[in-house]
N, C-alpha and C positions, 0 to 999 in steps of 0.2 A: 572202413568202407567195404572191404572185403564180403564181410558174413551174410547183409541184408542183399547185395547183390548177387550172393552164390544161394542166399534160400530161395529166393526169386526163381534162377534158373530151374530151381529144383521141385520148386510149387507148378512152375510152366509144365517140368516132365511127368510130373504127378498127374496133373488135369489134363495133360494130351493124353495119356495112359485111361482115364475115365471122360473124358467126354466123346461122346458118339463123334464118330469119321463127316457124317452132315454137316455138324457145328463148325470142327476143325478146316472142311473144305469151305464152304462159307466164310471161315476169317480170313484167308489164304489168297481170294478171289481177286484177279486183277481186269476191271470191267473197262468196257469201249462201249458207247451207243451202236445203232447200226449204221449210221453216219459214218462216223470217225471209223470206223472199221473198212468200209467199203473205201475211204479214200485211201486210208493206206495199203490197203491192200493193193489197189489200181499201181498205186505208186509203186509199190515194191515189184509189181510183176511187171511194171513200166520198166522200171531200171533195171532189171535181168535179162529184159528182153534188146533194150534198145544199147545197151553197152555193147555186147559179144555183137548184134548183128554191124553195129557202127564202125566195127573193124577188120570187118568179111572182105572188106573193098580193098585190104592194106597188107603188103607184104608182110612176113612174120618180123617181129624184133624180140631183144634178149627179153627173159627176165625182169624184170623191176620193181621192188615194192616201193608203195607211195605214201606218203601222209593223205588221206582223201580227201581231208577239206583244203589240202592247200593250192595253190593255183599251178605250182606247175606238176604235182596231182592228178587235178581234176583231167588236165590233159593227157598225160597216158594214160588215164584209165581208158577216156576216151578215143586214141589214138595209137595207143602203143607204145609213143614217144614224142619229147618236146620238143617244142621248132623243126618239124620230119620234113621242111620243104631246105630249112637253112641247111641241114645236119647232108641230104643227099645232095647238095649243094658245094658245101665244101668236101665232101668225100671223095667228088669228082674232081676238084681241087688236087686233094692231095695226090688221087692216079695218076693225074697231070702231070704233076710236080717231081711225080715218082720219090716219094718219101714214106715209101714202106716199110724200110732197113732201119726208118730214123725214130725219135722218141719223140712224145706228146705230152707237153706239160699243160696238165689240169688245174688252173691254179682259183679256187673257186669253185671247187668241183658239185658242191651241193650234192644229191642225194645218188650222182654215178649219171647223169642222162647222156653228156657228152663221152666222159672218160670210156664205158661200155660201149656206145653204137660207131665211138672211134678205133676202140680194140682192136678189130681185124684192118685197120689201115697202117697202124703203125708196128713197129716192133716190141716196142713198151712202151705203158701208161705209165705218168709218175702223177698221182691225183693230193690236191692239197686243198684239206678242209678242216678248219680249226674249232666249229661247230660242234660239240660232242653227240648231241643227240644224232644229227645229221649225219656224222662221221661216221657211229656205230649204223645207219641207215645205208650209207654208201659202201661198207665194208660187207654189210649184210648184202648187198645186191653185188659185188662180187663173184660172192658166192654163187649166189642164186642166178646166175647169166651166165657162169663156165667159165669167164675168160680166165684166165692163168698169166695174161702177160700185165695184170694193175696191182701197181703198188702204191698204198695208202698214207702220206704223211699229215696226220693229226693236230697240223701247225699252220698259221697265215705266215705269207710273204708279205716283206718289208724293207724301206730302206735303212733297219739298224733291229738287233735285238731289242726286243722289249714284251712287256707283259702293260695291251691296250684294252681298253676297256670298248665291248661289243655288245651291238644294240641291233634287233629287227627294224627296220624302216617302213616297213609293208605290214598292217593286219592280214593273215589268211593269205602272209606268201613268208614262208620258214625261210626260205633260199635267199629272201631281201637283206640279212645280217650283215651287218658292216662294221670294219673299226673305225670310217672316215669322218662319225660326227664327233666321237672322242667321247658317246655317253656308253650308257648301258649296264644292267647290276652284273652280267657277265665282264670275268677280265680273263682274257685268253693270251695264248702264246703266239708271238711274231718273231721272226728268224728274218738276218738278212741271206736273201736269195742266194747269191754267188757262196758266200760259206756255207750255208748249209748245203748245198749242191755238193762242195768240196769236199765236208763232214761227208754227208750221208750218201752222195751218188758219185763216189769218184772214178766211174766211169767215164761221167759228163764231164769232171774238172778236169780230167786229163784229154780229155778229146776221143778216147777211144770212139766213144758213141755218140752220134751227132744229137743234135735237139733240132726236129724239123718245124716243126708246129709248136705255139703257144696259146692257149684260151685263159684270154683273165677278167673274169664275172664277180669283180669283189665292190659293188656298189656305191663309186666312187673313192675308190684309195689307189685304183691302180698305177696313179702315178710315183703313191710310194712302193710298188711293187716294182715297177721297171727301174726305177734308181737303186735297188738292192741286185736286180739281175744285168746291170749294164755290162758287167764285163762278160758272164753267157752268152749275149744281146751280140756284142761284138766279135768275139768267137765264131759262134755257132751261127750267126746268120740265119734266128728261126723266124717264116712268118708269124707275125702276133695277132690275133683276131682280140677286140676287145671292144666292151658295150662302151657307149657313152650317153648318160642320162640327162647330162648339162651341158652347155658347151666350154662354162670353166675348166671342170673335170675335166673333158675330153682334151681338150687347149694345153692341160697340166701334164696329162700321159701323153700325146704327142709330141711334146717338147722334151721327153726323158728318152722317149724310143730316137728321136733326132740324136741327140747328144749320145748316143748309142750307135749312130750312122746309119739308122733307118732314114729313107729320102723318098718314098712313094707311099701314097696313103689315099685306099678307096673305101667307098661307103658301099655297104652291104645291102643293094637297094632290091625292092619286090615291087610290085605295081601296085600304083598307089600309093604307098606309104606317103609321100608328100599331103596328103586330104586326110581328112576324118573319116572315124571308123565307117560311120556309114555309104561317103562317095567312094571308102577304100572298097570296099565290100558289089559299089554299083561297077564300079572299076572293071572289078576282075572279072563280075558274070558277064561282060560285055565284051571285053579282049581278052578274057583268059588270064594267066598267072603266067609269071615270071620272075626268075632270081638272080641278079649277076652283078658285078663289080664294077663299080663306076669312080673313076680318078676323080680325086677332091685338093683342092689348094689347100683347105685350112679345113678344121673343124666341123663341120653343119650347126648349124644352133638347133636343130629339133631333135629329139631322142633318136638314137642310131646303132648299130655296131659296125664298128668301120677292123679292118684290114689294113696292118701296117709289112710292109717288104723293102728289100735290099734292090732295086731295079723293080721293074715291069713285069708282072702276073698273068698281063693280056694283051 
C-alpha cells in the first residue's frame, strides 16, 4: 500500500510545481456567503466585546483556565469565578471564625474554583480530584494563579480503598463525575480518608495542623466520604460545607457527619431560592440579594448546600 500512496504525494508535488498559483489558490479556498459571514462576524465581535466589559464591574480574581463549553466554564469566563456570591460569603465565614493558621480540604475539587479563591484564607490547600483530565486542569491553574500554598492529590475519598468505576452525570458539566452510581467506562482510585491523611499528610494525623474547613462536591457519594474521614471529623472539629442534590443523599451524609458528633446543620440559603428560576430572579430585582445561614432540623428535600458544625456559627 506503501508505493501508490507515496507516488500520489509525489504527482501532488509535481502539479503544485507546474500549475499556475490561480488554480492552486482556487483549490485552497474556504467560502462563506455574505450572510454567514456578517453573522459571524457580529457574533465574534459580540463575544469580545461583551465578555471583558461583563467584568469591569467585578473585583480582580486568580487566574483560571476553563473548559468553555462547560457550565461552570461558561461562568468565569463570564465572571471571573463560580458561585462569587457563595465563595465571598463563606470567606467572611472563615474571618469570622478566624481560621487562617488552619487547612482547607478540597475534596472535589474540579477544575481549582474553590481551592484557589480560598488560597489566601487559609494556611494550606489540600485539593482531591480523581478526574485525570480535570486534575491535569486544576494543577495547571495552580500554577497559573500563584498560589504556592495548594497541594494536589490525584485520588477520591472514600469509606475503604478501592478502584470504582466513574461516570459524568451532567452532559456539558465535566465537574458532574461521580463514583455514587457505580457505572462509567472510567475506573479510578479511592482511598479511605483518615489513612491516606495518615500516609500522605502526617501533619494532619498527628494534629500538628488543624483542618478548619471541609468542601465536599462529589455528586452524591459524600456519605461515603465522611465515613472514611470520621475520625479527622472528630479530631479536628472542621466545618463541612457540602451540596445536597437529593434529600436521600443529603439524609445519608448527614447521618455520617452525626456519627462523627457534628449536631448543628444550616442550609445555605439566597433569596429566593425556595421558587423557580424565574420568581427567583423577580425576587431579587425587588428586595435585592442576600446570602446567610439558616438552622435546619433535618435535611431540606429541594437541592441545597448545607453547612454542617460542632455548636452554633451564628
Amino acid at each position: 500500500m506503501h508505493g501508490p500512496i507515496k507516488r500520489s504525494v509525489e504527482d501532488w508535488g509535481y502539479a503544485s510545481r507546474s500549475m499556475p498559483l490561480g488554480e492552486i489558490a482556487a483549490m485552497l479556498q474556504i467560502k462563506e456567503g455574505r450572510l454567514t459571514y456578517a453573522v459571524q462576524r457580529a457574533h465574534d465581535l459580540l463575544i469580545k466585546k461583551l465578555v471583558p466589559s461583563s467584568r469591569k464591574h467585578l473585583p480582580p480574581h486568580p487566574r483560571i483556565a476553563v473548559i468553555p463549553t462547560d457550565y461552570l466554564g461558561i461562568s468565569i469566563i463570564g465572571n471571573g469565578v463560580y458561585e462569587r456570591r457563595e465563595i465571598a460569603f463563606l470567606k467572611s465565614l472563615f474571618n469570622e471564625r478566624n481560621l487562617g493558621s488552619c487547612i482547607f480540604l478540597d475534596i472535589g475539587a474540579n477544575i481549582g474554583n474553590h481551592s484557589i479563591n480560598f488560597a489566601d484564607s487559609f494556611e494550606e490547600v489540600i485539593s482531591f480530584e480523581p478526574n485525570p483530565p480535570i486534575a491535569s486542569l486544576l494543577k495547571t491553574n495552580v500554577v497559573l494563579s500563584q498560589t504556592g500554598n495548594i497541594r494536589v492529590h490525584e485520588v477520591g475519598l472514600g469509606q475503604a480503598d478501592a478502584e470504582l468505576r466513574f461516570s459524568l452525570l451532567e452532559q456539558g458539566n465535566d465537574g458532574s463525575g461521580s463514583f455514587a452510581s457505580g457505572q462509567g467506562d472510567l475506573v479510578l482510585p479511592v482511598r479511605r480518608g483518615d489513612a491516606f491523611l495518615a500516609q500522605r499528610e502526617p501533619a494532619i494525623a498527628s494534629g500538628a495542623k488543624r483542618v478548619g474547613f471541609v468542601k465536599c462536591d462529589v455528586e452524591g457519594f459524600e456519605a461515603d466520604v465522611f465515613a472514611g474521614l470520621r475520625q479527622t471529623f472528630s479530631s479536628h472539629r472542621p466545618i463541612v460545607a457540602f451540596e445536597s442534590n437529593d434529600s436521600t443523599a443529603g439524609e445519608g451524609a448527614w447521618a455520617e457527619l452525626k456519627a462523627a458528633g457534628y449536631d448543628t446543620l444550616y442550609s445555605l440559603r439566597e433569596t429566593g431560592d425556595h421558587r423557580g428560576k424565574l420568581a427567583q430572579e423577580l425576587s431579587r430585582l425587588t428586595f435585592g440579594y442576600s446570602c446567610w445561614l439558616e438552622e435546619v432540623a433535618k435535611v431540606p428535600i429541594r437541592r441545597c448546600n448545607l453547612v454542617a458544625s460542632f455548636g452554633s456559627l451564628i
